[in-house]
Every structure is written in structure tokens, then in C-alpha cells.
C-alpha atoms as one frame of an Amber mdcrd trajectory, in Angstrom:
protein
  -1.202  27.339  18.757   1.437  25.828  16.395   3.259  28.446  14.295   2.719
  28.853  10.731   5.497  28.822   8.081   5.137  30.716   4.813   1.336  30.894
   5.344   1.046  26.960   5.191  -0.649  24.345   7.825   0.592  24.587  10.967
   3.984  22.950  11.680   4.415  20.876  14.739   7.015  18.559  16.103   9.806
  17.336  14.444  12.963  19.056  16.549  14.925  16.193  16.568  14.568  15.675
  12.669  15.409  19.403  12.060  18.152  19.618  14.377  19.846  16.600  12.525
  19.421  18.503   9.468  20.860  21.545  10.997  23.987  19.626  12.135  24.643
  18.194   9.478  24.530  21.483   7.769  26.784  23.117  10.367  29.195  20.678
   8.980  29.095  21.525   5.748  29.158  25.108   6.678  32.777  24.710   8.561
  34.717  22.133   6.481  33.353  23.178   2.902  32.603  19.422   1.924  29.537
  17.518   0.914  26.744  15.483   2.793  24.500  13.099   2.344  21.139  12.515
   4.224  18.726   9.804   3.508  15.258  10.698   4.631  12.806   7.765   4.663
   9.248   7.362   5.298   5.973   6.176   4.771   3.943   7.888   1.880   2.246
  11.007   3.402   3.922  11.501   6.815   5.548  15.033   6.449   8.785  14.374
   4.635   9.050  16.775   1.894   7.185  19.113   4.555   9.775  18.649   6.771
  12.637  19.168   4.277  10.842  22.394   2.608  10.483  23.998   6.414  14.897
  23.286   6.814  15.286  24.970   3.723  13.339  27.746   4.815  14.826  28.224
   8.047  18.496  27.117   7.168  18.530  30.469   4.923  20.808  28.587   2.745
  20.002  28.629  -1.171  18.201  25.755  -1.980  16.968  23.516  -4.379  14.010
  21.274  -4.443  13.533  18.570  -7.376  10.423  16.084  -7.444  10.559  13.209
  -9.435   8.252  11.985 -10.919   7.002   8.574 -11.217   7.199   7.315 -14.829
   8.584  10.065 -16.658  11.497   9.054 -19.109  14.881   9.835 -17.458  16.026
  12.497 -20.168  13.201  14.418 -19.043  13.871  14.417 -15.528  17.306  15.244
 -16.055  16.546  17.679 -17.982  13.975  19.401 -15.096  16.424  19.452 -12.418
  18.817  21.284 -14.548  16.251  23.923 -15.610  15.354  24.084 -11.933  19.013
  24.222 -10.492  19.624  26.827 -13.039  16.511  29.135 -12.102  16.528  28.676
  -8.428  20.528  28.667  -7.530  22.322  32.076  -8.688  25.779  30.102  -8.390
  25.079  27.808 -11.091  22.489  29.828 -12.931  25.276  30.247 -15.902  26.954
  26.725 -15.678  23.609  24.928 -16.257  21.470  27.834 -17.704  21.671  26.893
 -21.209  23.554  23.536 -21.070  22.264  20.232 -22.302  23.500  17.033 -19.965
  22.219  13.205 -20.806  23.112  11.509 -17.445  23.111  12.627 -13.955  26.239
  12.504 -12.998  27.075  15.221 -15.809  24.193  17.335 -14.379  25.383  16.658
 -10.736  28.892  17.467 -11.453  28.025  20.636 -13.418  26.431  21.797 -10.425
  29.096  21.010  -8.169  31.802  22.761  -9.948  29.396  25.549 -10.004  28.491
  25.770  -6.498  30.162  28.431  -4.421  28.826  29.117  -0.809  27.013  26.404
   1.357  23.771  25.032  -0.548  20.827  22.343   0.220  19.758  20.039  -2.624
  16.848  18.002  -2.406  15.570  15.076  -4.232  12.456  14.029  -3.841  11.001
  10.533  -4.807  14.068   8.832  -5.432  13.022   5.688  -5.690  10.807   6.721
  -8.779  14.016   7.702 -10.231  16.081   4.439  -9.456  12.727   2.893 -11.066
  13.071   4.564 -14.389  16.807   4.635 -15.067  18.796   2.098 -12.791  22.039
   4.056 -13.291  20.963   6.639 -10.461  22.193   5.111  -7.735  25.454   5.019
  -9.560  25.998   8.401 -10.769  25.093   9.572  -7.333  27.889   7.652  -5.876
  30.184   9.273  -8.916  29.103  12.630  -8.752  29.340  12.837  -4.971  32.875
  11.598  -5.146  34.947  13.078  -7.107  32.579  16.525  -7.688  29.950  17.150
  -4.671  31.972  15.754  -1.430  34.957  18.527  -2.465  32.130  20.831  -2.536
  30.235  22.647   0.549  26.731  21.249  -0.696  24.079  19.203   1.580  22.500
  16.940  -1.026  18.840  15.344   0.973  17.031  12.315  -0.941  13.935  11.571
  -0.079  11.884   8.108  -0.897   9.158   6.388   0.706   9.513   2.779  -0.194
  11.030   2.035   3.236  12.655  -1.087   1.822  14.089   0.679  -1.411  15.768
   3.724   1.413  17.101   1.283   3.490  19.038  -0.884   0.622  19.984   2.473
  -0.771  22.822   2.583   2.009  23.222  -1.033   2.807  26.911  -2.361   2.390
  28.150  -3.416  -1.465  25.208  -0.408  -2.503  27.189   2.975  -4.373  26.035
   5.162  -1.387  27.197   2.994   1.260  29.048   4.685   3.823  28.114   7.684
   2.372  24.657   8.886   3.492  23.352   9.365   7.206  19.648   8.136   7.327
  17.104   9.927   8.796  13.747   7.824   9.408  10.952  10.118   9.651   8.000
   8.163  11.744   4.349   9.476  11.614   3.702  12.391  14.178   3.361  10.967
  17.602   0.558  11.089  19.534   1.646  13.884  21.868   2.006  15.973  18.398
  -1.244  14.718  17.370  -2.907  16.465  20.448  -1.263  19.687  20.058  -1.873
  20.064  16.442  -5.547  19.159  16.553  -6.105  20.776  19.939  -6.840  17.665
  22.014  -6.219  16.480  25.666  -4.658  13.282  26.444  -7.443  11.090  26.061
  -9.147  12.848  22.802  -5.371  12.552  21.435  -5.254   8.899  21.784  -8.571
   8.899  20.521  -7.993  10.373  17.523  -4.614   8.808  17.284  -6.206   5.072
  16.232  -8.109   6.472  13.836  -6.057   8.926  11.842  -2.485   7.391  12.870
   0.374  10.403  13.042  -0.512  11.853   9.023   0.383  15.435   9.388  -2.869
  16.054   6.691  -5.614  13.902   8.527  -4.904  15.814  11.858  -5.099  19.412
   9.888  -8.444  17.805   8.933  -9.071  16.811  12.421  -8.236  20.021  13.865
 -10.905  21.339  12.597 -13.809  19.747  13.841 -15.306  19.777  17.044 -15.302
  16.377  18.149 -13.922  13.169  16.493 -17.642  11.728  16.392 -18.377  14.835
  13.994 -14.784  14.342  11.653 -15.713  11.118  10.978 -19.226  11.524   9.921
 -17.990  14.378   7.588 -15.810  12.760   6.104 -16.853   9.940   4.772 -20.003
  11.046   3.786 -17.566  12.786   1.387 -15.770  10.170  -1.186 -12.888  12.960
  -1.824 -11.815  13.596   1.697  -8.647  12.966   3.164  -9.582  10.250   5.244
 -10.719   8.239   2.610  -8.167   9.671  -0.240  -5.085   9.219   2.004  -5.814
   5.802   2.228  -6.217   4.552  -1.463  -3.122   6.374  -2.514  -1.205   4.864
   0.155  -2.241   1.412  -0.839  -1.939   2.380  -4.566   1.504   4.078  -3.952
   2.816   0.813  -2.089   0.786  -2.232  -3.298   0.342  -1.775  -6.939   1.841
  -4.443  -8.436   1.627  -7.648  -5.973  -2.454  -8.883  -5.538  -1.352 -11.698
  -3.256  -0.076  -8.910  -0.829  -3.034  -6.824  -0.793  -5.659  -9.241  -0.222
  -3.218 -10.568   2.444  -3.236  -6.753   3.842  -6.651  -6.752   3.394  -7.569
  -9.851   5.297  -5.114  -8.765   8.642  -6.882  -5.340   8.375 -10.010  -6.727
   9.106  -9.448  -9.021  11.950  -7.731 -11.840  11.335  -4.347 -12.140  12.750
  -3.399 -15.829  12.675  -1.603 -17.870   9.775  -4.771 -19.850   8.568  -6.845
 -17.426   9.387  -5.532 -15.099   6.858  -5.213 -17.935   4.257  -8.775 -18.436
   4.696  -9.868 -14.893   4.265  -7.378 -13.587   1.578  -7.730 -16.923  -0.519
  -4.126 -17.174  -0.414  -2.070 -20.363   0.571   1.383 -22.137   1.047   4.651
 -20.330  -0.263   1.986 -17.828  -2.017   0.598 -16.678   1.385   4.348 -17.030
   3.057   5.896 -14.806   0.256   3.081 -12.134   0.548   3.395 -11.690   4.378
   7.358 -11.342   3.829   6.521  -8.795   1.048   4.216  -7.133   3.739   6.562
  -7.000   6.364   9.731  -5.782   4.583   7.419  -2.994   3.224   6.941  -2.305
   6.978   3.240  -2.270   6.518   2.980  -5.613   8.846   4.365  -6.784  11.920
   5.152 -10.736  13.400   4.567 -10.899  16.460   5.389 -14.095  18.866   4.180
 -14.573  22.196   6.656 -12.965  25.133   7.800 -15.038  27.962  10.737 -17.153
  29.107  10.413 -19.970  26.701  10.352 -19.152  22.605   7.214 -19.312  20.767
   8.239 -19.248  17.260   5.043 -21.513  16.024   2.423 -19.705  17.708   3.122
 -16.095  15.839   0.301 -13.494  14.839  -0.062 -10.544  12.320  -1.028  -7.071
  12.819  -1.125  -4.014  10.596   1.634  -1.156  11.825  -0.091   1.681  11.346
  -2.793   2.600  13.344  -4.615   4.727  10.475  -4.272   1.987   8.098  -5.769
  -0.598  10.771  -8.724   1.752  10.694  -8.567   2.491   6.864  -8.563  -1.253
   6.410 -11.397  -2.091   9.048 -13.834   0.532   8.345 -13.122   2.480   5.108
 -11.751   0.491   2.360 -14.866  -1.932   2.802 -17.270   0.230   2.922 -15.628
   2.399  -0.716 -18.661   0.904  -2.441 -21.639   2.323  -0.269 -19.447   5.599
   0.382 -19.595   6.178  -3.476 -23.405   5.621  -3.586 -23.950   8.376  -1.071
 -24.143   6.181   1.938 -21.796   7.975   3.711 -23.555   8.497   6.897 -24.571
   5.266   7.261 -21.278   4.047   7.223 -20.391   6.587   9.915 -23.006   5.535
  12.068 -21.970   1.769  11.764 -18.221   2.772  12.492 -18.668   4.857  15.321
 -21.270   2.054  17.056 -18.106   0.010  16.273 -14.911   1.824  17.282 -14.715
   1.417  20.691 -14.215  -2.427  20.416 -12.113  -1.699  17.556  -9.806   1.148
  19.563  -9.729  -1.809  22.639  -7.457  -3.553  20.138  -6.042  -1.226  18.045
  -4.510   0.967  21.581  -2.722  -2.098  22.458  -0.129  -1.786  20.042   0.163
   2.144  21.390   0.681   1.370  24.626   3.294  -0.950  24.289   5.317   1.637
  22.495   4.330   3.500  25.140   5.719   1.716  27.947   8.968   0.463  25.557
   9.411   4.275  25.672   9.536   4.642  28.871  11.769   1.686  29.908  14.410
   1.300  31.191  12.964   2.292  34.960  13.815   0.558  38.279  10.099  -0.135
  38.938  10.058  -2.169  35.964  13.046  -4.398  36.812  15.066  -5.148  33.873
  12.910  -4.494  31.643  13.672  -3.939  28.665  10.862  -4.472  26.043   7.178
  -5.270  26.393   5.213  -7.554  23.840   1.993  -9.973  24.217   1.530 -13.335
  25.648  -0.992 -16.397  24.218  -1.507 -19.628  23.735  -2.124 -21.671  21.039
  -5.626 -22.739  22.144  -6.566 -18.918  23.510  -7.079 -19.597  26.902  -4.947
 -17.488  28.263  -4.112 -13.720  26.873  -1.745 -11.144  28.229  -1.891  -7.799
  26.916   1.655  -6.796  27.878   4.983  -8.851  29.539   8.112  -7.086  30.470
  11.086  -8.639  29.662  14.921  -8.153  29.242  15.439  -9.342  26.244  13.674
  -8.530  22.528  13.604 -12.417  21.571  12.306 -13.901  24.947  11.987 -12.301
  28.023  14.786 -14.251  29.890  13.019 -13.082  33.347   9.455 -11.839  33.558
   9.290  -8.578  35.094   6.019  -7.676  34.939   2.297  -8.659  33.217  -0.197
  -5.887  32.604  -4.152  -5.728  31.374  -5.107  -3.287  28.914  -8.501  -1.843
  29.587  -9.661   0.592  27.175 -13.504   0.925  27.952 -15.364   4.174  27.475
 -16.759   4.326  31.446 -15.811   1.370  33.387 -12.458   1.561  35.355  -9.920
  -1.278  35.759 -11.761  -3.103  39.013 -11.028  -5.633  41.597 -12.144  -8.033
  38.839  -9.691  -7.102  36.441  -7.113  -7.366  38.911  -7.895 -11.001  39.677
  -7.693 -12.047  36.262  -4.750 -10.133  35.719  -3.060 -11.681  38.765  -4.093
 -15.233  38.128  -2.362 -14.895  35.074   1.216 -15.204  36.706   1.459 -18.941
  37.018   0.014 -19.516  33.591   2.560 -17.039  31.541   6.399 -19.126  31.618
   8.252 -17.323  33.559   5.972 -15.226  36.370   5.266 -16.023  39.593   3.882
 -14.498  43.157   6.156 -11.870  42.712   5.839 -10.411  39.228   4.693  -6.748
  39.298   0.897  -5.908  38.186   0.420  -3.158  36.136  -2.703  -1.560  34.505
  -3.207   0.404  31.523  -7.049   2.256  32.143  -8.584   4.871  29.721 -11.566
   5.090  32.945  -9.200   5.378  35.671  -8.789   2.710  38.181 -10.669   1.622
  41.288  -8.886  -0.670  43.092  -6.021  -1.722  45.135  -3.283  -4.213  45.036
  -1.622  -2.736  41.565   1.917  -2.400  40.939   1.383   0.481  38.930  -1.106
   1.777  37.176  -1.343   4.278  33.804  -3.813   6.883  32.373  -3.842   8.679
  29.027  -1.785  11.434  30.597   0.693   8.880  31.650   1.141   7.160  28.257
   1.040  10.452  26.293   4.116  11.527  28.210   6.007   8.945  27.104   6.122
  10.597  23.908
């Protein structure tokens, strides 16, 4: 069982996040000078968890500020001083009963007031920078000539992914200043030991409630995934459904074009005029939504892998493997859900998901295999991405290749066969094999490989994974 901190969820994962943080810490600790981390991440995947459970542990004082969204700056200035003041004894009498009217007076007040090594945490950043544009300056002021003298870890948290990333791009105030730390969703080994799954129940539940540290605590819970779903959407508050409108809401709110482009990926359509058609979106419209989409890291381009560059043929899916399912099954269905038709929404999207977790795995096992490249079996492989055609006729669910833009040399093709019972079969491997003349770039001699949630029954494979296999990758 996972341990539990201060009598919250269980806490799972996350050592390499928390030893950064600890490092970085130590460093402050021996020279006496300030840091900067920048933790990004989408909306809901543990990051103000993750930075409440350092300051726990760190036993450093601490102090943890949430913005929040729309409040008029003088307001949140004023809250992180009457915060600092109550939860720091070092600057309890410096900003106790002061009054500051920028942040860089507040900042600096607390750094000339700071004594012994301290954590300081601010959460929702970019809800700040939203509200008063001078943030991003004054942090850049007040770490310079007040905080960096000082022995002080200062953490900012956002999750608009493309907001974190400008924050410490070059010609931004905290360039060169801030180490980032991306925090990812759990992975689907930590998905399986929180919940309480084996390999293949893990990946199982992994396509439907992604790596979101609150769905699995939900998960955990019930007996089998069959059971979790049919509770909870028959219930128009729970976390499955919940997690996914404020997501959406949180990162969407203001651009229609995007969503309905969102929308239309997240229910099938991957294609260029395919998604025009659906979303009812068109020309630079459609072009500037799917850039929107992408940047915000909610959408991926994909282009077909082989020796030759396929720049015109490129497809669309959704990142996230709980918002692929949020998108296919839930969001649709919001209307009937309300109405009390819970169940039979449940019992349409369980006759449903095992065509739907055929495609939706795909993307999981090639980050499964990436993972666990580079290996001499493989070649040179480096990176592992689909093959097709313009016309569909011929479909590879994973090439090996050396390089991320083309795969210079093919070092390998591999099938994909994620059904219930069946295992991968003579069959398969015929159609896998007679695939190497038709991909640019294989021949007689490119490896086979086969990714089976059944098992496999045949000979004549390269290599061949299970559950167990891909799971370990992780």
C-alpha cells in the first residue's frame, strides 16, 4: 500500500520530481542564495500535491500562496503578505502589520526578513500574470537584488503549459533564472500501484482515466473498472465527469473555434477535412485553432514515419488519454447524464471501449517502446511513430527509426493488437510482414515485432510484448 501523508490520499510516485526539489534545496541550504523552480503541468495532475508533500518532508518553513483567478491584484498582494506574515516566524514582524502595493515591495520585504533556509510557493501564476502584467517583472526585481542574496527556494506553479514555458524563454525577466520542472500525469506503472491493479487492469484503466492522481483515488476504490465506470457516471458530480469540464473550462474558455476543433478530434476524426467537416471550422480559422490546440499541448501532429517525409499526409490526435475518453464518451453524453441516464450511458460505453482502447493504447505503447529505446535488438532505433498512406491502404501501427523527423533507416515495423481474447496469430504475422515492401524504407530484413494484450501464438516474430513488458518501461 502507498503511504499516507498528513492523513491525505495516498501518495505515489514522483521520486524524481521530489528529489529535484530536494537538490535544489540542498543548494540553497549550503550557499545561502536563492532558487527558482518552475513547475508546469496540466490542470489536475498532482502539482500543488506534489509541492505541499516537499514542504512537508523538507522540514523547512514554508509558505504556500494560491492565486486566484480574477481577483484584483491589491488583493492578492495583500493575501500573500497576511499569509507570509502568519505562517513564517522570520518575517512575522517585517510584514505583520505592513501595507505593500506591488510585489516586488512584498517580495523584497520578505527577503530582507528571511533568516534560515525557507520554501515559497506560488501557486497559479499564470492567473496572476493575467490580472496584473507587472508580475513577471517584479519577480525578476525582487529575486535580484533581494531573494537571490537570500537562502530562500521560491516554487511557481502554473498550468497553462504554454504560459510556463514562455515564462523562462530568452528576452522573458526570469530567463536564466528558473529551473523547470514538467510534472507529466502519473504513469501507468503508478496508476497500477495506486489503484491496486496488475499490468493489464493498469493499462486498462490507464485509457480511461489517463495518469490524474484524483480519478485513480476514485478508481482505487472499486472493484473492477466495469463497476467505476457505471458509478460514476450515473452520478453528474463525480470526478470522472467533473475533472473533465473543468479541464476544458480551465483551458478552453475563451477560443470556440478551438473547442469544437477539440471536440471533433475527440470523437474520431483525425484528418484535416475531416475535422473541418465535423467542427464546422475551415481555412486559416481551422489552421489557427489546431495551432492553438497544439501549443496548449492538448493535441498532437503526427506525420507518417518512414524514410521519405510525409509532411502532407499528417493526422491529429488528442494527448491525453483521459481526455480522448472524456471527449469520446462523456462530454457527449453530459445531456442524458443530467437527465438520470447515467447507466445507460455506461452500458453504451463499456459495449464500446474495447474498440475505443484498440486505438487509444496505440499512442501508449509507442511511449512505451520510445522508453525503452535505445536497445541493440532494435537497431538504431531511436523513436517509433505510425505509418499510412494517403488512400488508407496500408497502416502500420509502429516504425522504428533513427531519427525524430524521418526514420533515415527502418529498423523495425510492429502490429498493435489489443483484443480482449484473441492472441496475435499466424495471420497477423502475415499482414504484418507483408507490410515491409509497402512502408519506404523496409525490406526482407526489417525486424517484426508485436504488441499483444492476449498473448501471442505464433512463430516467426522478432520480438514480441505483453502488458508486463510495456508497463516496465515505465
Amino acid at each position: 500500500m502507498a503511504p499516507r501523508v498528513s492523513g491525505g490520499p495516498p501518495f505515489v510516485g514522483r521520486t524524481r520530481e521530489l528529489a529535484l526539489l530536494a537538490r535544489v534545496l540542498g543548494e540553497v541550504r549550503r550557499s545561502g542564495s536563492g532558487r527558482i523552480v518552475a513547475i508546469r503541468g496540466r490542470r489536475q495532475v498532482g502539482k500543488s500535491r506534489l509541492a505541499e508533500i516537499f514542504c512537508e518532508r523538507s522540514g523547512a518553513p514554508s509558505v504556500y500562496f494560491q492565486a486566484t483567478r480574477q481577483r484584483p491584484p491589491h488583493l492578492e498582494i495583500e493575501g500573500f503578505r497576511a499569509l507570509a506574515a502568519g505562517s513564517l516566524d522570520d518575517a512575522a514582524v517585517v510584514l505583520g502589520s505592513a501595507a505593500f502595493h506591488t510585489w516586488d515591495g512584498v517580495l523584497a520585504a520578505l527577503g530582507e526578513a528571511v533568516e534560515q533556509p525557507t520554501i515559497v510557493v506560488i501557486d497559479e501564476l499564470p492567473w496572476l500574470i493575467e490580472q496584473d502584467g507587472a508580475v513577471e517583472g517584479a519577480l525578476q526585481t525582487a529575486f535580484d537584488r533581494h531573494l537571490k542574496v537570500r537562502p530562500i527556494l521560491v516554487v511557481l506553479i502554473g498550468s497553462d503549459l504554454a504560459m510556463m514555458e514562455a515564462l523562462t524563454a530568452y528576452g522573458r525577466p526570469l530567463y536564466d533564472r528558473a529551473r523547470v520542472l514538467a510534472v507529466s500525469p502519473l504513469a501507468p506503472s503508478e496508476v497500477g500501484e495506486l489503484a491496486g491493479r496488475d499490468a493489464l487492469d493498469a493499462l486498462d484503466a490507464y485509457v480511461v482515466v489517463g495518469g490524474f492522481p484524483n480519478l485513480v483515488h476514485a478508481l482505487a476504490g472499486s472493484r473492477s473498472l466495469a463497476g467505476f465506470l457505471r458509478d460514476q457516471l450515473d452520478d453528474p458530480t463525480s470526478p470522472l465527469i467533473v475533472a473533465g469540464e473543468r479541464a476544458l473550462a480551465g483551458e478552453f474558455p475563451p477560443d470556440v473555434h478551438a473547442r469544437a476543433v477539440l471536440d471533433a478530434i475527440g470523437s474520431g476524426r483525425r484528418e484535416h477535412k475531416s475535422i473541418s467537416s465535423q467542427s464546422g471550422t475551415g481555412g486559416a480559422t481551422l489552421d489557427r485553432a489546431l495551432d492553438h490546440l497544439i501549443a496548449k499541448r492538448a493535441v498532437a501532429k503526427l506525420f507518417p514515419y518512414s524514410t521519405e517525409p510525409g509532411r502532407r499526409r499528417s493526422r491529429y490526435e488528442v494527448v491525453d488519454p483521459y481526455l480522448r475518453f472524456w471527449l469520446r464518451f462523456v462530454g457527449p453524453a453530459l445531456p442524458e447524464i443530467e437527465r438520470g441516464r447515467g447507466r445507460e450511458v455506461a452500458r453504451r460505453t463499456l459495449a464500446d471501449l474495447p474498440t475505443f482502447a484498440g486505438r487509444s493504447i496505440e499512442a501508449v505503447v509507442r511511449e512505451a517502446l520510445t522508453r525503452l529505446l535505445p536497445d541493440r535488438k532494435f537497431g538504431r532505433a531511436r523513436y517509433v511513430s505510425p505509418y499510412w498512406t494517403r488512400d488508407g491502404r496500408v497502416e502500420v501501427d509502429l516504425v522504428g527509426g533513427h531519427r525524430p523527423d524521418r526514420a533515415e533507416h527502418v529498423e523495425f515495423l510492429g502490429s498493435i493488437k489489443w483484443r480482449q481474447q484473441a492472441p496475435f496469430d499466424k495471420r497477423d504475422l502475415a499482414a504484418l510482414a507483408a507490410q515491409r515492401s509497402k512502408v519506404p524504407g523496409g525490406g526482407p530484413r526489417t525486424r517484426l515485432i508485436a504488441v499483444s494484450r492476449a498473448g501471442i501464438s505464433c512463430e516467426g516474430l522478432n520480438y514480441g510484448f505483453g502488458p508486463d513488458d510495456l508497463l516496465a518501461a515505465w
